[in-house]
One Martini backbone bead per residue (centre of mass of N, CA, C, O) as a GRO file, in nm:
protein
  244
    1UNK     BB    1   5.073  16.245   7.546
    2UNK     BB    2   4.726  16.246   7.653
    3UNK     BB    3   4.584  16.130   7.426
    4UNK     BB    4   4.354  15.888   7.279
    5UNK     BB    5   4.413  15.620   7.050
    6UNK     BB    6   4.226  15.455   6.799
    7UNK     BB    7   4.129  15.141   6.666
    8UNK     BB    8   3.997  14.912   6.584
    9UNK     BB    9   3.902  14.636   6.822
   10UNK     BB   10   4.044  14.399   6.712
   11UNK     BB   11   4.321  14.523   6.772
   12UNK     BB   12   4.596  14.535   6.908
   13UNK     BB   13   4.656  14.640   7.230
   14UNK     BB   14   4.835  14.924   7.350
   15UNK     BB   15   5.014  15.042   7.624
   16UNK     BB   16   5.225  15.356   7.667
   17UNK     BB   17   5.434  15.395   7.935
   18UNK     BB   18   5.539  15.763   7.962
   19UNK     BB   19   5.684  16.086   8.072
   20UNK     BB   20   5.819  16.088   7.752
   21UNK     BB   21   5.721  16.241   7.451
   22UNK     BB   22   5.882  16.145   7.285
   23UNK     BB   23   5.861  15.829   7.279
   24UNK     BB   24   5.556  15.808   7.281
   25UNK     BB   25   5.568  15.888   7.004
   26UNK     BB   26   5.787  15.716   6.855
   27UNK     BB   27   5.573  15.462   6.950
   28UNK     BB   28   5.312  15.512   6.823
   29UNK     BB   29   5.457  15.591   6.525
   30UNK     BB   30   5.499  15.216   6.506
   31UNK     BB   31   5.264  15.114   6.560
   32UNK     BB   32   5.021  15.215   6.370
   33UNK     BB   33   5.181  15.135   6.145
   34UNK     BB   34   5.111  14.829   6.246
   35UNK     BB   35   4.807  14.801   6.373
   36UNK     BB   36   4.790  14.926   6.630
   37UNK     BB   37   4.635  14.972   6.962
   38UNK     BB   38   4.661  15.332   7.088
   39UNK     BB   39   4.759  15.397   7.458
   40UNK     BB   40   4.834  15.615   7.698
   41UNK     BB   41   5.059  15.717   7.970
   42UNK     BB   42   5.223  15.948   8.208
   43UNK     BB   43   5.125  15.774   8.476
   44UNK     BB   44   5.092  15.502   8.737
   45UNK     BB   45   4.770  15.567   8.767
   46UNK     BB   46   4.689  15.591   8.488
   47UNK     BB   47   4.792  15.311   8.379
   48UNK     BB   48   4.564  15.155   8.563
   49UNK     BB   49   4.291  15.292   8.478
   50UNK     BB   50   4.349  15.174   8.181
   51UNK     BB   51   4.395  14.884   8.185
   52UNK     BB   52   4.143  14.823   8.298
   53UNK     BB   53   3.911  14.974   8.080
   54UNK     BB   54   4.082  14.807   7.805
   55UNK     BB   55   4.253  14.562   7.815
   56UNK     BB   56   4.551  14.508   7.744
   57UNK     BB   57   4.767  14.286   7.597
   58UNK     BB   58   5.042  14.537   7.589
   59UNK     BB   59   5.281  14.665   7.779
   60UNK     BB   60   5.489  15.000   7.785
   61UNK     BB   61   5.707  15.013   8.106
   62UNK     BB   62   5.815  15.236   8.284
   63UNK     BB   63   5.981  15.287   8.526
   64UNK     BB   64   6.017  15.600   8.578
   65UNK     BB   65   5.726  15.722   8.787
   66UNK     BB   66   5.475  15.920   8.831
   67UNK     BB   67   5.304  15.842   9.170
   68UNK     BB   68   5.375  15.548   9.020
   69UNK     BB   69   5.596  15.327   8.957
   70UNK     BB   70   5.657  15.058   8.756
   71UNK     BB   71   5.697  14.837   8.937
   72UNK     BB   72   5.397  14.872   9.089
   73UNK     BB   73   5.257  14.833   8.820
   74UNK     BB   74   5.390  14.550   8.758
   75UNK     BB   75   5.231  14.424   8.981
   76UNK     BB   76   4.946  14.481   8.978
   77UNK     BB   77   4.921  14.372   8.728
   78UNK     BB   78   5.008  14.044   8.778
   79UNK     BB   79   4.737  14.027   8.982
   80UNK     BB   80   4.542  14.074   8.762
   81UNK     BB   81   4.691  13.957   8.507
   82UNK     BB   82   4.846  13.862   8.192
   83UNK     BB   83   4.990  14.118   8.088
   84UNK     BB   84   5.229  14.207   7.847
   85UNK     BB   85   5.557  14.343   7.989
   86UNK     BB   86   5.751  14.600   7.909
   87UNK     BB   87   6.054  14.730   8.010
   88UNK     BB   88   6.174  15.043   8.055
   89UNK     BB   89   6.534  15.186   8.111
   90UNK     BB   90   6.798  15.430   8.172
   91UNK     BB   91   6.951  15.164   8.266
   92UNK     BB   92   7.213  14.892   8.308
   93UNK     BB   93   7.167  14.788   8.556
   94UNK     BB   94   7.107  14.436   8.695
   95UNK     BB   95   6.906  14.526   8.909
   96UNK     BB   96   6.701  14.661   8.752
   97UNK     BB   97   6.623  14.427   8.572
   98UNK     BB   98   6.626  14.178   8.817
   99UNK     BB   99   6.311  14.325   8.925
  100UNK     BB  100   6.142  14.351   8.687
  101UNK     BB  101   6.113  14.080   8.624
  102UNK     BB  102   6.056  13.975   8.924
  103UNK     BB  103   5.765  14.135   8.893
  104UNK     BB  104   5.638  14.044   8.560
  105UNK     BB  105   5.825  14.107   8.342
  106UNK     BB  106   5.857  13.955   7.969
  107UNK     BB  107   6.066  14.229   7.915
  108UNK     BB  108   6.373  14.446   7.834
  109UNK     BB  109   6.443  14.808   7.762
  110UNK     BB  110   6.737  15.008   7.683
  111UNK     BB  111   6.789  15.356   7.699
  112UNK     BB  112   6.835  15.369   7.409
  113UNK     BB  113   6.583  15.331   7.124
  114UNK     BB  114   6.441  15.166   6.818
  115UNK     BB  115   6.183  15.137   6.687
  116UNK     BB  116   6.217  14.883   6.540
  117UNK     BB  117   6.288  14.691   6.829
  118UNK     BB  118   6.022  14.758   6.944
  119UNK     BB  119   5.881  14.610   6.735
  120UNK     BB  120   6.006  14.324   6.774
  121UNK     BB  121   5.944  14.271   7.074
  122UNK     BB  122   5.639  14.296   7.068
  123UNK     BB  123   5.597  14.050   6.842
  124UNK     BB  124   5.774  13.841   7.037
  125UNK     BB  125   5.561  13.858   7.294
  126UNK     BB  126   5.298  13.837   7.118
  127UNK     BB  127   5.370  13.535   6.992
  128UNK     BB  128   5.410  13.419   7.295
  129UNK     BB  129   5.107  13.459   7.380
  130UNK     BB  130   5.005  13.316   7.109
  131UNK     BB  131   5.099  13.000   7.180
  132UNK     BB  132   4.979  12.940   7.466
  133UNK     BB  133   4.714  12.931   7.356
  134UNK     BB  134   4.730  12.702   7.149
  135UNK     BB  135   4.798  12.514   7.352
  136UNK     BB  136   4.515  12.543   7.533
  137UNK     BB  137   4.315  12.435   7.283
  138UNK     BB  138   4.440  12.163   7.240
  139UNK     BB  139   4.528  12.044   7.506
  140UNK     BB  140   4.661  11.862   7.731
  141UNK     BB  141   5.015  11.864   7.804
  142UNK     BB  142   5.315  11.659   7.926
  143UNK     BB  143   5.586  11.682   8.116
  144UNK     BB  144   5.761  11.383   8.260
  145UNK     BB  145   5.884  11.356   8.570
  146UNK     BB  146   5.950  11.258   8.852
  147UNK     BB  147   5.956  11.572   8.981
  148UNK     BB  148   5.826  11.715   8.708
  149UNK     BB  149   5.560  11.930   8.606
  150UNK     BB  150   5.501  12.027   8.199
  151UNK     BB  151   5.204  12.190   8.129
  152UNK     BB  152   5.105  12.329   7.826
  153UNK     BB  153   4.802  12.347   7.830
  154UNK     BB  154   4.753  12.474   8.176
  155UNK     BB  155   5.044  12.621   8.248
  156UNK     BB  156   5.147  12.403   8.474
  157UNK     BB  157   5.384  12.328   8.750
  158UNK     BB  158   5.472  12.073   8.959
  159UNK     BB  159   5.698  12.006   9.225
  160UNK     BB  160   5.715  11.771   9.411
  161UNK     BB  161   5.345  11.851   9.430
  162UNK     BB  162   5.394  12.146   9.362
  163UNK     BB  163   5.305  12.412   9.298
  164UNK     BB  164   5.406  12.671   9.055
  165UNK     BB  165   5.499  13.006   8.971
  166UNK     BB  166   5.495  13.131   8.635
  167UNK     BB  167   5.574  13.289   8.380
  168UNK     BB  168   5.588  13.287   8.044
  169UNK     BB  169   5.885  13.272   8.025
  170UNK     BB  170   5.983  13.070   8.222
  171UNK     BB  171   5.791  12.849   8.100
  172UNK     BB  172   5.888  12.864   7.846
  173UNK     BB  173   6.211  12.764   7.874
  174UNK     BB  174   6.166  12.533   8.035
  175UNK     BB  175   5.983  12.369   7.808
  176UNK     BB  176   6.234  12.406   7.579
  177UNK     BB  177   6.443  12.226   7.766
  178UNK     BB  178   6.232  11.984   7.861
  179UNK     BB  179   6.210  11.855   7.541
  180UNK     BB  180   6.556  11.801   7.562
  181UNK     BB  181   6.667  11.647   7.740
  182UNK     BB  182   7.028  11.703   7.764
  183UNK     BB  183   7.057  11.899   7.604
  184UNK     BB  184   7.209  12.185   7.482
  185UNK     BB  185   7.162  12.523   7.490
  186UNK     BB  186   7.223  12.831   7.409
  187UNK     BB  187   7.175  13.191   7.394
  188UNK     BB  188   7.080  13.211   7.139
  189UNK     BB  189   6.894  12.990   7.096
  190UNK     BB  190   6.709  13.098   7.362
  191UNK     BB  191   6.604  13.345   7.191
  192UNK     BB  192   6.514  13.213   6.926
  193UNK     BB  193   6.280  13.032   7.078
  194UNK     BB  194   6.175  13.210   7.292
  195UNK     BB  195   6.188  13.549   7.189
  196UNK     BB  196   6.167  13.503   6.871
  197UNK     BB  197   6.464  13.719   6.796
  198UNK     BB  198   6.701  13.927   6.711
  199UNK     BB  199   6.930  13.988   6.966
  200UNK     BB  200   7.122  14.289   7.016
  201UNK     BB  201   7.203  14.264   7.281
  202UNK     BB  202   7.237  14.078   7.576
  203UNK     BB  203   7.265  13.768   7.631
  204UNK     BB  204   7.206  13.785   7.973
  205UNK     BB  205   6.919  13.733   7.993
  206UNK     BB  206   6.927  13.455   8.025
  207UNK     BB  207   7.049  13.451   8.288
  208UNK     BB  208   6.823  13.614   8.486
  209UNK     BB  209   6.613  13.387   8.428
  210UNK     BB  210   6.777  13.144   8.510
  211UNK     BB  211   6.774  13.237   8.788
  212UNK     BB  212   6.471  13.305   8.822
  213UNK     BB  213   6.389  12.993   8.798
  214UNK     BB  214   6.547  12.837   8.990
  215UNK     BB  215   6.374  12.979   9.276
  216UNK     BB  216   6.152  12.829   9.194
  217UNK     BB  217   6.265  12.491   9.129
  218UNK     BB  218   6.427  12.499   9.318
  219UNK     BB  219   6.575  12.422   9.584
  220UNK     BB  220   6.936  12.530   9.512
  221UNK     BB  221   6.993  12.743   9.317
  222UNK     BB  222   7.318  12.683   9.370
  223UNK     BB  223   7.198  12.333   9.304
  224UNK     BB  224   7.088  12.249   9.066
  225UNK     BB  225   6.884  11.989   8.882
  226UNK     BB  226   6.736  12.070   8.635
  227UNK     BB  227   6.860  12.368   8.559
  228UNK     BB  228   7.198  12.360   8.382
  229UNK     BB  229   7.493  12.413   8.345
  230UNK     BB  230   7.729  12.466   8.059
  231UNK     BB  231   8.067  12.571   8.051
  232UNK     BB  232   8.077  12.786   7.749
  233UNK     BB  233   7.772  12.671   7.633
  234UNK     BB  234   7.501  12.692   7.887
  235UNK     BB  235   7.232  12.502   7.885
  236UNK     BB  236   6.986  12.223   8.083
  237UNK     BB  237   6.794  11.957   8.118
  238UNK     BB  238   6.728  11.781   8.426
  239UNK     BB  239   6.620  11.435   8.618
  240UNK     BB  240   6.747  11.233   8.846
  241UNK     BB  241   6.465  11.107   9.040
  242UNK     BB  242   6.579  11.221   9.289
  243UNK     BB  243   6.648  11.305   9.601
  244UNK     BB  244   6.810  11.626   9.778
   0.00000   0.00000   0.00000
């Protein structure tokens, strides 16, 4: 499908990157269903030239694509905005998925998939980033611990006096764990309250995102301070105040 259609420009803009029209369609065909505004792209090359042009809310972005791979546009796109993408792959491999996130993906989809769950998904990933600005509306708000600020009004971290650049679902993460110092959260626990819907896949998505949140915010992510495995039980968050 390589035609743009469009709703109202109020509604939010989505835009589908895949070169296979099968999917194409059934994802259009339950978005537009939703009211939202969808557009195409079925190569990686086309898909930078549409966000640029039309500056969609949320990209649903295949890994392997023609001219340019799906990693090489998600990360391109994470250089110039902010926009929310989720990446579909029909590999199952653990390598595949921690790369597209570390890459600045906000979830990951593997084919095949039900219309039904990436709207749920997309919903959830969209609901999360307008968590973030009306957190931004409020103004400064701050979580303070001797070694890290987590700044919720101006989406900012801070480190040992460093600030740390992390991506939305990240950051979400962070600041779920350290609003109750201490707490155990569960993996299913941390889908409920981050990813914000009912996930039926892996619940170790949780587990690569802690994985990459440590490498940004420890000193030694294999000796975490901040945020801290319960073995059998989940995550917490703690900072004994003291430097490592």
């Amino acid at each position: 499908m390589n035609a743009i259609e469009t709703l109202p420009t109020q509604a939010t803009r989505i835009l589908i990157v895949d070169d296979e029209a099968s999917i194409v369609r059934l994802l259009h065909a339950y978005l537009e269903r939703e009211g939202y505004e969808v557009s195409t792209a079925s190569d990686g090359r086309g898909a930078l030239q549409l966000a640029r042009a039309i500056h969609p809310h949320l990209v649903v972005l295949d890994l392997l694509l023609p001219e340019i791979d799906g990693l090489e546009v998600c990360r391109l796109l994470r250089q110039e905005s902010d926009v929310s993408i989720i990446m579909l792959t029909a590999r199952s491999e653990e390598t595949d998925k921690v790369i597209g996130l570390s890459v600045g993906a906000d979830d990951y989809v593997t084919k095949p998939f039900s219309g039904r769950e990436m709207v749920a998904r997309i919903k959830a990933v969209l609901r999360r980033a307008r968590r973030g600005v009306t957190e931004l509306e409020r103004g400064p708000q701050a979580l303070r611990f001797p070694n890290i600020t987590i700044d919720t009004g101006r989406h900012e971290v801070t480190v040992r006096g460093q600030e740390v650049a992390l991506t939305a679902l990240d950051f979400e993460i962070l600041r779920t764990l350290a609003a109750k110092p201490g707490m155990v959260f569960t993996r299913a626990q941390l889908l409920e309250r981050v990813w914000g819907y009912d996930f039926m896949g892996d619940e170790r998505v949780v587990d690569v995102h802690i994985g990459l949140l440590r490498k940004k915010i420890e000193q030694d992510a294999a000796d975490p301070v901040f945020v801290k495995t319960v073995r059998g039980v989940g995550y917490k968050f703690d900072d004994p105040g003291g430097e490592r």
